[in-house]
C-alpha positions, 0 to 999 in steps of 0.5 A: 055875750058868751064869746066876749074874749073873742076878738071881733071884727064886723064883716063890713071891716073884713080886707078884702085881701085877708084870709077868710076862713070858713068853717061852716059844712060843705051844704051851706059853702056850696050854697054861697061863701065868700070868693076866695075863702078857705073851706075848712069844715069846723066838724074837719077842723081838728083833722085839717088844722095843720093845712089851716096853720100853713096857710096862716103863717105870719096872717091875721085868720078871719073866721066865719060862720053862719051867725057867728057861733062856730067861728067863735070857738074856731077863733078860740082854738086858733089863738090858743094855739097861738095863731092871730085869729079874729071871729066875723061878727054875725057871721055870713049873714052879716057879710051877705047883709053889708054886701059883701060879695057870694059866689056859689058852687051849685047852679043856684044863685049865691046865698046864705043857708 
């Protein structure tokens, strides 16, 4: 696996009080994200990371993505520069897939793009 440094954790296992962080594009958040997540778009992520890094002080980050793929390397970035992050493994997928609850900002039902 390409991102075998990266800490993991199954989406099942996410708290459902911690700090989600979501960095797919804002198409697919409008779609469906986990209620109370932070939107912060990986292709944004450099421009925004100061906001990332208050809200992160003394908390562990959960990344997610779609698959996996972008939080991984969102994840990579943020532990080195010394921020407790952990990528959602499977991404939105996997958290739709164990139940996890979605809400949606449009007028469709919740769903993973």
């Amino acid at each position: 696996m390409p991102y075998g440094r990266i800490p993991e954790v199954d989406a099942a296992a996410v708290p459902s009080d911690a700090l989600l962080l979501d960095v797919r594009e804002d198409d697919e958040w409008v779609a469906g994200h986990a209620e109370g997540a932070v939107h912060v778009p990986m292709s944004a992520f450099v421009a925004r990371f100061g906001e990332v890094a208050e809200r992160a002080a003394d908390r562990k980050v959960y990344v997610v993505c779609r698959v996996g793929g972008r939080s991984a390397q969102v994840t990579q970035y943020l532990l080195g520069q010394g921020i407790d992050a952990v990528n959602v493994d499977g991404g939105m997928l996997a958290w739709a897939a164990a139940g996890r609850p979605l809400v949606a900002d449009g007028r469709e039902p919740a769903q993973v793009v």
